[in-house]
VOGU-3710 file (C-alpha; in Angstrom, 3 decimals, decimal comma):
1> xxxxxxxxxx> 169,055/147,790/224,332  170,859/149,437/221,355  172,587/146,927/219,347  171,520/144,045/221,369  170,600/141,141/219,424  166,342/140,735/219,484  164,583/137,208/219,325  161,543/136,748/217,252  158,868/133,757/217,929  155,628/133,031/215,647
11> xxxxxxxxxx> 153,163/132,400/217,785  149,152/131,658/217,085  146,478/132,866/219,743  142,983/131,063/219,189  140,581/132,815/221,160  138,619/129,935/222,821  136,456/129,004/226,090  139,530/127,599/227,928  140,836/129,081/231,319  144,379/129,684/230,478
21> xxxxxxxxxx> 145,551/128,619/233,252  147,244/125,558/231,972  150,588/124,579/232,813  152,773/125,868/230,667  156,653/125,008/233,368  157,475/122,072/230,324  157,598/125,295/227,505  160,464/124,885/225,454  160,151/128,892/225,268  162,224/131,145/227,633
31> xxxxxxxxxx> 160,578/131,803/230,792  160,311/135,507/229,965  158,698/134,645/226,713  156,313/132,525/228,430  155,221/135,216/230,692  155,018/137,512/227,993  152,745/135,080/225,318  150,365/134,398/228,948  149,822/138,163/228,824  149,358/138,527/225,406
41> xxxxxxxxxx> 146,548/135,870/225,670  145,095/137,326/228,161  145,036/140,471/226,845  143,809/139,111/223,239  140,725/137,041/225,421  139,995/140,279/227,174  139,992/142,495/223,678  137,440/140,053/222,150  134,655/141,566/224,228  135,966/145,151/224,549
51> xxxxxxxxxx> 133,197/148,151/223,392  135,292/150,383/222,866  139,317/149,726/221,171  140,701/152,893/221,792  139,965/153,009/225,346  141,170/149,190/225,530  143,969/150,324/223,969  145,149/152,900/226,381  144,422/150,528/228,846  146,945/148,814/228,036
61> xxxxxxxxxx> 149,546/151,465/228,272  148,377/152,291/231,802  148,532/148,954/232,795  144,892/148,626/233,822  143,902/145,531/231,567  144,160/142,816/233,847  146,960/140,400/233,197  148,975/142,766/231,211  151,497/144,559/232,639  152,355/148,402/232,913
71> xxxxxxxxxx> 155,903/147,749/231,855  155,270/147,334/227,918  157,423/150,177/226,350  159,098/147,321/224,165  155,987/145,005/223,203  153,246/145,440/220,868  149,971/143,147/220,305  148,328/143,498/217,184  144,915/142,348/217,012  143,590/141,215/213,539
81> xxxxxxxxxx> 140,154/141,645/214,137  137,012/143,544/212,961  136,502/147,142/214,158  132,994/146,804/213,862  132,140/145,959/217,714  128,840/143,988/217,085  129,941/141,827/213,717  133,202/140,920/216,085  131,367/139,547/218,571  129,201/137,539/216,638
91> xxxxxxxxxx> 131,860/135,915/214,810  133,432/134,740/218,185  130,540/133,457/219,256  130,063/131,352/216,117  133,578/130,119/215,777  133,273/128,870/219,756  130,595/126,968/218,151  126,828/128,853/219,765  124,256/128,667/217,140  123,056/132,052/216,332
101> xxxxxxxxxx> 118,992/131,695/215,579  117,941/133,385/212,523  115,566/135,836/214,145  118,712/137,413/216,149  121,008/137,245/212,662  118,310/139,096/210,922  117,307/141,303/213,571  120,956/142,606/213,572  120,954/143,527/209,875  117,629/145,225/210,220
111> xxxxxxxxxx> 118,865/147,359/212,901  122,257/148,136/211,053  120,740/148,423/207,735  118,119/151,063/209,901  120,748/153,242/210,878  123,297/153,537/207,790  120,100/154,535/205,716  118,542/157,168/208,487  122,143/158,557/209,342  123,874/158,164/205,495
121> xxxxxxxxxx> 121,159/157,568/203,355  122,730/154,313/201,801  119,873/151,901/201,012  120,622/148,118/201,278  119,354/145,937/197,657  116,343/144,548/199,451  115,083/148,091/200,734  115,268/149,369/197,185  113,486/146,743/195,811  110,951/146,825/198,238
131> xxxxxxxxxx> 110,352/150,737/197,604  110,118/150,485/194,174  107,127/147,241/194,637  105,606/149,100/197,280  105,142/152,241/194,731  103,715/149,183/191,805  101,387/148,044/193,731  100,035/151,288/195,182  100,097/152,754/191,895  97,158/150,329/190,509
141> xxxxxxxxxx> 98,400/151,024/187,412  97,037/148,668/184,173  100,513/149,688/182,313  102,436/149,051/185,228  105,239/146,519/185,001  104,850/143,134/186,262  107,840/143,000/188,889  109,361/139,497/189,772  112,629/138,605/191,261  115,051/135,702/191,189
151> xxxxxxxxxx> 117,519/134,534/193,574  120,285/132,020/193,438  118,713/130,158/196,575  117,334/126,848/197,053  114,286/125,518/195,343  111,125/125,690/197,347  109,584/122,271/199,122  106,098/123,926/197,121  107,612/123,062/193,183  108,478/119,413/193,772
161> xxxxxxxxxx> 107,109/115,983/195,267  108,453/112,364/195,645  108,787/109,933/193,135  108,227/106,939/194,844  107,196/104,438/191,210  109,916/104,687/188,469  111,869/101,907/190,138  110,061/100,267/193,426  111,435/97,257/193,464  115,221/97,981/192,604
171> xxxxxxxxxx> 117,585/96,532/195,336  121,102/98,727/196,030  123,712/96,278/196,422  126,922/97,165/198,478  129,192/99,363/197,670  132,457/98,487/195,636  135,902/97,932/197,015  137,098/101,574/195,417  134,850/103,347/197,797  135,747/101,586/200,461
181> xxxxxxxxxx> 139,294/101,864/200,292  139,233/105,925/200,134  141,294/106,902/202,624  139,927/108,638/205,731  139,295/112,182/205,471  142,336/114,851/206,009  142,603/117,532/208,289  140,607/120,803/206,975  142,400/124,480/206,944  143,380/125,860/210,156
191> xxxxxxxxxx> 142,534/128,726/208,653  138,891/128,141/207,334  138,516/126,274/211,185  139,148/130,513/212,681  137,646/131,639/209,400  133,754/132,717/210,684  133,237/133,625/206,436  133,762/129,765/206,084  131,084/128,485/208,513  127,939/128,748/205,894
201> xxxxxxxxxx> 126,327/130,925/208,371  125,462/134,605/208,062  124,668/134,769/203,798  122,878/138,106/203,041  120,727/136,060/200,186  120,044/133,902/203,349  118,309/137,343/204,654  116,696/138,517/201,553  115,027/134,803/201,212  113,731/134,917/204,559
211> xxxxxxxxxx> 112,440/138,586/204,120  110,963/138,127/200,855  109,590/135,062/201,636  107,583/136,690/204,329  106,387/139,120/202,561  105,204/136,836/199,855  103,117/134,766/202,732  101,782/137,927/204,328  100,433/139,611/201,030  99,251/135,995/198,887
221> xxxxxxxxxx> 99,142/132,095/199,607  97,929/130,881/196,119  101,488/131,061/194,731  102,887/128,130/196,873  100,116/125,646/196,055  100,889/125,464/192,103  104,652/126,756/191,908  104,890/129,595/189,886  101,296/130,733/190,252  99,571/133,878/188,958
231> xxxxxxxxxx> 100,785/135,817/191,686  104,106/134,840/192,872  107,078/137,765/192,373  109,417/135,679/194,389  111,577/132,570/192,299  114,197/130,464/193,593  116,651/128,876/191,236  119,430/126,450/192,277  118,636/123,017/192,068  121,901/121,820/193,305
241> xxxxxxxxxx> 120,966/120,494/197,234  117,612/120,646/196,087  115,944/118,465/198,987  118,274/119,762/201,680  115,615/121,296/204,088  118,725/122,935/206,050  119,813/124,674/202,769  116,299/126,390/202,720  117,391/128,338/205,343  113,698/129,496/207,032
251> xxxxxxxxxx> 112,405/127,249/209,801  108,625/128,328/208,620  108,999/125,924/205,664  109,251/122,866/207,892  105,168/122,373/207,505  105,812/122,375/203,948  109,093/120,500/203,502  106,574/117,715/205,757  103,873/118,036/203,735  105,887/115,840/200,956
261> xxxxxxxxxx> 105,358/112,977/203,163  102,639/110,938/202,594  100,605/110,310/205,408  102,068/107,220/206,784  105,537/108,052/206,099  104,890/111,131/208,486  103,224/109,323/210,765  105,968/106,676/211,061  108,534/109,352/211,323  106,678/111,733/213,795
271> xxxxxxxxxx> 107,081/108,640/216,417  109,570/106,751/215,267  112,430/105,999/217,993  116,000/105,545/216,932  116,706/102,246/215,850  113,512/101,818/214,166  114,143/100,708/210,376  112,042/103,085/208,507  114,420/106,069/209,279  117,995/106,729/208,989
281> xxxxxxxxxx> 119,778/109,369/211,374  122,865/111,380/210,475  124,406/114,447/211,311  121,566/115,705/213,448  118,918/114,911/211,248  116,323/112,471/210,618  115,941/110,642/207,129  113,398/108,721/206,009  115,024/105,616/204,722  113,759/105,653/200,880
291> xxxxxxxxxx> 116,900/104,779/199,216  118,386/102,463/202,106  121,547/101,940/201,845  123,149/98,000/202,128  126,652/99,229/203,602  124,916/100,403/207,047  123,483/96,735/207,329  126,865/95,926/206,260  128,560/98,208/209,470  126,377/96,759/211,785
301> xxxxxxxxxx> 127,067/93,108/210,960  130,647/93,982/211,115  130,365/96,031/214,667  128,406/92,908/215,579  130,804/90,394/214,848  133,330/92,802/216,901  135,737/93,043/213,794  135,767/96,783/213,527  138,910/98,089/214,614  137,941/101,701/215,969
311> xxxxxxxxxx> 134,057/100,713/217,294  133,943/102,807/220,385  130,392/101,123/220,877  128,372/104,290/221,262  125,044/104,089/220,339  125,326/105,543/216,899  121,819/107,356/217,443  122,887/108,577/221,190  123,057/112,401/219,776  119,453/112,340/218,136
321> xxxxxxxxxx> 117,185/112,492/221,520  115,879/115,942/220,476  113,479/116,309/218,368  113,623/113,586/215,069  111,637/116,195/213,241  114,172/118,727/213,375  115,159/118,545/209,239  114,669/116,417/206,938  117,182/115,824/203,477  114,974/114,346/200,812
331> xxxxxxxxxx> 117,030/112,657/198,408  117,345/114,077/194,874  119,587/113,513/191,515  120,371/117,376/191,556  121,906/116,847/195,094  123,893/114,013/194,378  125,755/115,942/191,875  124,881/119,113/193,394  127,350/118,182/196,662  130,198/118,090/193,883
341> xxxxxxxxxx> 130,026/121,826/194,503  130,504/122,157/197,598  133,303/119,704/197,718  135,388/121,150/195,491  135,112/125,235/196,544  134,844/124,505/200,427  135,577/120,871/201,803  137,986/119,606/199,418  139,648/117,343/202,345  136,598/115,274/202,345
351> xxxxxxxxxx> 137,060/111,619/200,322  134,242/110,886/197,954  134,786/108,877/194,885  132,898/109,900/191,605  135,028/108,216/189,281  133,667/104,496/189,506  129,888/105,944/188,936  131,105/107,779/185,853  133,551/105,123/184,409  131,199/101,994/185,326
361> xxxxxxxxxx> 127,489/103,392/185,213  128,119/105,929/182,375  130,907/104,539/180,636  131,566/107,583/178,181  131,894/111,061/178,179  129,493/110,861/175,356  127,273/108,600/177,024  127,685/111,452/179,812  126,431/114,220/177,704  123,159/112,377/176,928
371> xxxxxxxxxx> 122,324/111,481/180,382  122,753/115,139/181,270  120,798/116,644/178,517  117,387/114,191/178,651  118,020/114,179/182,397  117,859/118,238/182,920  116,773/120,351/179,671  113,495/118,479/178,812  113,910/115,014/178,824  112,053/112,651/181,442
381> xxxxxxxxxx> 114,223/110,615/184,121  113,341/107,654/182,733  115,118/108,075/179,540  118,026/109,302/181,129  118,182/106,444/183,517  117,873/104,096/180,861  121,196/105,542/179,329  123,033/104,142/182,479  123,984/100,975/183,163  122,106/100,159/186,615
391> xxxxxxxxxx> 123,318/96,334/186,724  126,810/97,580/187,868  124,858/98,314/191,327  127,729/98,445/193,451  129,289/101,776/191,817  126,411/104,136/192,650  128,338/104,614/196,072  130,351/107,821/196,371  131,588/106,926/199,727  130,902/104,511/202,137
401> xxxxxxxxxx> 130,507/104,223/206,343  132,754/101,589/205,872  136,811/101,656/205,238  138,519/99,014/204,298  142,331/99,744/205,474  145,216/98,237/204,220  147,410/96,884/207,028  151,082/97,140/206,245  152,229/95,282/209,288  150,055/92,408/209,589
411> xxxxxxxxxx> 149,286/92,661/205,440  145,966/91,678/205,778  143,025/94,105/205,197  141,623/95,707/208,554  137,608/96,966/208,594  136,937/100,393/210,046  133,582/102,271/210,629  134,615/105,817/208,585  135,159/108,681/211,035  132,492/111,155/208,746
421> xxxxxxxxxx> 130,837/113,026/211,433  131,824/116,300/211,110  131,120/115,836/207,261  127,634/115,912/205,823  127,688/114,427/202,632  124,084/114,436/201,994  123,661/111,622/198,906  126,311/109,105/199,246  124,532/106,604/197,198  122,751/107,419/193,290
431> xxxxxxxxxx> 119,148/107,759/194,489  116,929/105,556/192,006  114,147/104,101/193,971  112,688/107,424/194,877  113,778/111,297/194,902  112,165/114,804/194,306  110,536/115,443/190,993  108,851/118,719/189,333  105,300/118,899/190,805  102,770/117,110/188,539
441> xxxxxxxxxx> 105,295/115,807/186,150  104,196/112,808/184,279  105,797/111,526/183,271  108,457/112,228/186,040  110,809/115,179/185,090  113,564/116,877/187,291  112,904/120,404/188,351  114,630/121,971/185,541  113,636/119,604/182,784  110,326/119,827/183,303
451> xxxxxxxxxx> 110,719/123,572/183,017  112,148/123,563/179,695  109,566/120,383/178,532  106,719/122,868/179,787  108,380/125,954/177,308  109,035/123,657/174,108  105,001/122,927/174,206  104,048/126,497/174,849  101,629/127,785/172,344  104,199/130,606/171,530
461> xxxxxxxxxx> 106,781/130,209/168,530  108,754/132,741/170,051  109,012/130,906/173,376  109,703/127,430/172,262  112,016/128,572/170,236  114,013/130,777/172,711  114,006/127,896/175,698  115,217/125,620/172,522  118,167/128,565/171,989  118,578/128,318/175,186
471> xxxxxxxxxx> 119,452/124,718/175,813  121,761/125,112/172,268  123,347/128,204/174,686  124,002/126,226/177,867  125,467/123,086/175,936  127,754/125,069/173,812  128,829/126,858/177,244  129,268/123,615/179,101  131,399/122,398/175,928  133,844/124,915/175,868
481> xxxxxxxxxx> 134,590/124,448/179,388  135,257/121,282/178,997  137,076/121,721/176,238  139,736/123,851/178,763  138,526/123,814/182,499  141,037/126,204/182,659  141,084/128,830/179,775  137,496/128,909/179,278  136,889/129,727/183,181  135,534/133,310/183,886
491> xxxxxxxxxx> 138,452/135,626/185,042  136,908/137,678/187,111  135,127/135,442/189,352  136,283/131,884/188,148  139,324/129,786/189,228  138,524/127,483/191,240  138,623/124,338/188,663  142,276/124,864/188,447  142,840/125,330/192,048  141,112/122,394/192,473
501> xxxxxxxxxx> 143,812/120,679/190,189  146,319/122,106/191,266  145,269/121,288/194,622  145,199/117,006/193,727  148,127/117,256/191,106  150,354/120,280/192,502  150,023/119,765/196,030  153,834/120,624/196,986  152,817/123,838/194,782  149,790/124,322/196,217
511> xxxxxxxxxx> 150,665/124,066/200,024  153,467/126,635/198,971  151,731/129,734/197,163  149,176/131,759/198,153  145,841/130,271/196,712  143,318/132,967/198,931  142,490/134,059/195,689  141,286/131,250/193,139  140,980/133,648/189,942  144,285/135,738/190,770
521> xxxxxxxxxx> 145,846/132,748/190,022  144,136/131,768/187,276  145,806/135,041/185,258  149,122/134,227/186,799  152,331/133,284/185,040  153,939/132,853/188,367  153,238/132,398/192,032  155,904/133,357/194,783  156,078/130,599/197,528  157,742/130,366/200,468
531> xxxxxxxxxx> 160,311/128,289/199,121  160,393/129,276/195,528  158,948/131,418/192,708  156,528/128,548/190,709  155,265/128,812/186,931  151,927/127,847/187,439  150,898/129,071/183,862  152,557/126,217/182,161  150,540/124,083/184,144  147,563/122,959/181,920
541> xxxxxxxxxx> 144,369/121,399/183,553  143,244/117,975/180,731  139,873/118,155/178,904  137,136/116,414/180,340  137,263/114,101/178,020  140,595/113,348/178,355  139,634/113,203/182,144  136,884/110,460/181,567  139,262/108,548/179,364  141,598/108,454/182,267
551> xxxxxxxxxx> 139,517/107,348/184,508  137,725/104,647/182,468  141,365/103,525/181,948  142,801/103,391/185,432  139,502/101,172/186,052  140,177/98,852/183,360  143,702/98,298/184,381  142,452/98,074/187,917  140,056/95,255/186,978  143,150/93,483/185,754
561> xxxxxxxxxx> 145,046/93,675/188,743  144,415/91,162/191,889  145,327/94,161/194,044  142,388/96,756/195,077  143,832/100,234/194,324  141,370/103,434/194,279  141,830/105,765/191,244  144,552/108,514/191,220  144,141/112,004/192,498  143,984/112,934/189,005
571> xxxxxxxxxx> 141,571/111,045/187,380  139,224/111,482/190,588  139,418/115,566/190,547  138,584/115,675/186,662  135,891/113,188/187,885  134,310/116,313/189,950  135,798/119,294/187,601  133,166/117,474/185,031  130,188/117,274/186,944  130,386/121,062/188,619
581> xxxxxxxxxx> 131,111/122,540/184,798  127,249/120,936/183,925  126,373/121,588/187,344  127,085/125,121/187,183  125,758/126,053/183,780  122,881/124,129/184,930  122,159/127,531/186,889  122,409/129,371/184,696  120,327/127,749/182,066  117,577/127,463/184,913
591> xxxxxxxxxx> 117,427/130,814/185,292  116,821/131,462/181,876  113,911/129,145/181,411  112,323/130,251/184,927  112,472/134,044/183,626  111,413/132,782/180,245  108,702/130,799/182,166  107,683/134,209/184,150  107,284/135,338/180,691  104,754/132,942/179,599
601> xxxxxxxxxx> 102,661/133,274/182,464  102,460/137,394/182,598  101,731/137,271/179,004  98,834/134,866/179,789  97,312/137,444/182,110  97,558/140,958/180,103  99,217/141,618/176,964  100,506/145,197/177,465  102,743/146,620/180,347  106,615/145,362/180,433
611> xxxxxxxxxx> 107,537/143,099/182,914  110,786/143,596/185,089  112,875/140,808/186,531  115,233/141,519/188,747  118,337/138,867/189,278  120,392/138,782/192,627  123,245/136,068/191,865  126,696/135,681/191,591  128,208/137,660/189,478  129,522/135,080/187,110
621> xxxxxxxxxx> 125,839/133,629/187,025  124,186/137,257/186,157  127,144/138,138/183,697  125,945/134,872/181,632  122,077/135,551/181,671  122,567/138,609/180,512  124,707/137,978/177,813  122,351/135,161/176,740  119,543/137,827/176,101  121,797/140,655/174,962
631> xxxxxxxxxx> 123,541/138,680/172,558  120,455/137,039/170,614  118,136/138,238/168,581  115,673/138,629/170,263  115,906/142,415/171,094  117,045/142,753/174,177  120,151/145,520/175,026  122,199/146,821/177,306  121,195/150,084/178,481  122,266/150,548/181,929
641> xxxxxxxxxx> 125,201/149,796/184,029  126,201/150,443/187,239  129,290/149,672/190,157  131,908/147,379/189,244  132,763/143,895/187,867  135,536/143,795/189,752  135,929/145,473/193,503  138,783/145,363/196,295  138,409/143,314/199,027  138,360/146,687/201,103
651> xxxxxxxxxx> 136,563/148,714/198,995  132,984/149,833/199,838  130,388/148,175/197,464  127,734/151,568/197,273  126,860/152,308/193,872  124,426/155,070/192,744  120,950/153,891/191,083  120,069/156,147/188,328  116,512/157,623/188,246  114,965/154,584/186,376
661> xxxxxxxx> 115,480/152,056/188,827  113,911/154,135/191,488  110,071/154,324/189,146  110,283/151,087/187,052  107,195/152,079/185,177  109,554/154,856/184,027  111,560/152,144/182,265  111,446/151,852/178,594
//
């Protein structure tokens, strides 16, 4: 009515599997508003599976949706949801929790990707690329490039193998009373939980893997018995949950991922039963127990003794009765720090403690440096274990299955079994006794180092002295970002150090801004909140130095007190800002020595023709490879460029290939 006074209620409609018919008589809302939110939830549930919006739409305003009234001249429902009909309801059906199979993810995108290239003539990256080796190897060409191609995916079960004999006889000892006393995990966003973009599922390099992968089996086999073969085009390059079998992505590698078993580790695995000692189940799937860990002996002494405080007595191995050779993690050094990653862009609620590994097994950010360099740019593992101090056994924990919770009533100490199963944290413990090495490396080298070992000894100057330029590249890199986590971060596609720290250090700031957008921020001067405007660019994130110093510090004064006290927020997140700034220039020098590797091998076959190598990373990854090249001396220049650095969320990502990259041999 004119000038009558309106009411306004926020209200949040998850579209889930429930009836709706609960009871809703003990609202505190008006009765009118409750009828009004029931038929705006009914008409939301009914929109989710609607072909056609407009239609839906004036459905509504005829009154023929069921549960919505006619009488709506004075409501509105706005749906935020996608227009495209099929990608909508595949996101609901992933964020009601159905596992979508592979086949019917990437039978969708070949249909789509079929029809916006008959009907518009837009070609997706991996048709182009396709064309243009289809034409190469037609051609028969001797001067025709050599055409490879690198993706940021996982490394292949086919380039590494088990190191079972560097340290057989080393015994884990339980974990220290830091880890244990990290506090249970906190609630994740609401907004990642209704976010389908935030569920790891549905990657296009995911696609292009699988596809190319297939193509590579169909066409040649020798290239996955000696990793980078004589005829393999297709290179993986992020070590960082190397050994997750999941991460892989393509159930056809199983056979291969089980082929690193020796053959009575697979047969005690194919029929083992749960319970059985050799194997370790979590999170739906089944581990071979190499590196077993004391603190689940420890659990079930204390669920024995009935002193665990919220034991609900399940059997803990009650959810594995399908098959126990579903996947497989296989434990690697590159994972352990590898997970860092992941913690700090997409789980950041989850409590794992890298402090106490650096500040008692390292000891220095020096001593750090080392470690890193023998351990991943030519050195062997050996040496770099050898720089750690191993006797301080109880600190290679990151988290435990055990919490140790402080009681403030009773003041005594209470033990709880840690609630962690929605969390896969795949290396909770500093795998020594065995973990994936390079293929043939002797002695043992990580995937990476032996890469750069194999270069330095190649019987070209100009190699070994590039991959040695390289290293000199990726350690100044990592330097300067740790110089200034924050300054030296890439502003177009960085920021998510500082949000990190601001997230730990800031969090009445952080919970108050918008933080959507990790490198907006990190150009700000200010960030509006919802309570108040917030100078965020006067907030500095320490060196990493500084940041080890802390920590060593806060453990030192920790060892003085009688009272067990984990380290602060702060010195725990410059803990993990240190590890993911090697960690992620560890990609990118990777990259550099596989292509540099690809190199060596081409030039070992035919010495004329060029040979092409096409990158699909991250942005911030390919911007750094190809600045390493371009900005040497080695020749190499910039010639072509094409789409953006920088696009709009809502902005169509089509850019026009120029003739070139349509006939490579045309390439000069």
């Amino acid at each position: 009515k004119d000038n009558a006074k309106g009411r306004s209620f926020l209200v949040e409609l998850f579209l889930d599997e429930s009836s709706g018919d609960e009871d809703k008589s003990t609202s505190h809302f008006p009765s009118d508003v409750v009828d009004l939110l029931s038929s705006m939830s009914n008409a939301a549930r009914y929109m989710n599976g609607v072909k056609n919006l407009s239609k839906t739409v004036q459905g509504m305003k005829n009154g023929t949706i069921p549960g919505f009234t006619k009488d709506i001249s004075n409501h509105r429902l706005l749906s935020w949801a996608d227009m495209d009909t099929e990608a909508r309801l595949l996101n609901h059906r992933r964020l009601l929790g159905e596992d979508v199979s592979n086949f019917e993810y990437d039978e969708l995108i070949r249909t789509r990707k079929k029809k916006r290239r008959e009907e518009e003539n837009i070609w997706t990256w991996d048709d182009w690329l396709m064309e243009v080796r289809t034409k190469l190897l037609n051609g028969k060409s001797e001067d025709a490039p050599a055409l490879h191609v690198v993706l940021e995916s996982s490394i292949p079960p086919w380039e590494v193998e088990l190191c079972r004999d560097l340290m057989p006889d080393f015994e884990f000892a339980q974990a220290a009373d830091y880890i244990r006393c990290l506090s249970e995990d906190s609630e994740g966003s609401e907004v990642d939980d209704f976010d389908p973009a935030s569920d790891g599922f549905g990657s296009y390099m995911d696609f292009i893997f699988r596809r190319l992968l297939e193509s590579e089996r169909s066409m040649r086999t020798d290239c996955f018995n000696n990793g980078i073969g004589n005829n393999c085009f297709l290179h993986c390059v992020d070590c960082r949950d190397l050994g997750c079998e999941h991460a892989c992505v393509d159930e056809s590698l199983h056979k291969d991922w089980m082929d690193l078993l020796e053959q009575g580790e697979k047969e005690k695995l194919l029929g083992s039963q749960p319970g059985d000692t050799h194997t370790h189940y979590k999170d739906g799937r089944c581990l071979p127990d190499w590196n077993h860990s004391p603190e689940e002996n420890e659990l079930d002494r204390l669920r024995g003794s009935g002193i665990l405080k919220n034991d609900d007595g399940e059997d803990q191995h009650s959810e594995m009765e399908d098959s126990i050779t579903d996947l497989i993690t296989y434990p690697s050094i590159e994972s352990f720090f590898g997970q860092c990653t992941d913690i700090i862009y997409y789980t950041p609620n989850i409590k794992v403690a890298y402090g106490p590994f650096l500040g008692k097994c390292v000891q220095s950010f020096d001593k750090w440096n080392s470690f890193f360099t023998e351990l991943f740019f030519g050195g062997t593992c050996d040496q770099a274990l050898s720089i750690l101090d191993l006797s301080s056994k109880e600190h290679l924990h990151i988290r435990s299955p055990i919490m140790k919770f402080w009681n403030v009533e009773s003041g005594e100490y209470e033990w709880h079994k840690r609630e962690d199963e929605e969390h896969d944290l795949s290396s909770p413990l500093f795998p020594i006794k065995c973990f994936l090495k390079a293929k043939g490396s002797v002695p043992a080298r990580t995937w990476s180092s032996s890469i750069f070992a194999e270069l330095m000894e190649s019987d070209c100057q100009e190699l070994r002295n590039m991959s040695i330029h390289a290293r000199k590249w990726a350690l100044n890199d990592i330097a300067q970002h740790c110089e200034n986590p924050k300054l030296s971060d890439d502003e177009i596609g960085g920021g998510e150090w500082f949000l990190a720290y601001l997230r730990q250090c800031h969090r009445e700031i952080y919970d108050d801004i918008d933080h959507s957008d990790a490198t907006m921020l990190l150009r700000k001067q200010y960030a509006s909140g919802e309570t108040r405007k917030h100078k965020i660019g006067d907030i500095s994130v320490p060196s990493c130095a500084e940041g080890f110093q802390m920590l060593t510090d806060e453990l030192l004064e920790n060892k003085k007190s009688e009272k067990i006290t984990t380290l602060s927020n702060k010195a725990e997140i410059m803990a993990k800002i240190l590890i993911d700034v090697y960690m992620s220039k560890l990609v990118d020098a990777s990259t550099v020595g596989k292509i540099l590797q690809i190199i060596s091998q081409e030039t070992k076959k035919k010495t004329e023709g060029n040979i092409t190598i096409v990158c699909y990373m991250g942005s911030v990854h390919t911007r750094a490879i190809a600045d390493f090249f371009t900005q040497s001396e080695y020749g190499f220049k910039k010639k072509i460029f094409c789409g953006k650095q920088d696009w709009d969320d809502d902005e169509g990502r089509i850019i026009h290939l120029p003739v070139e990259l349509w006939n490579l041999s045309a390439i000069k």
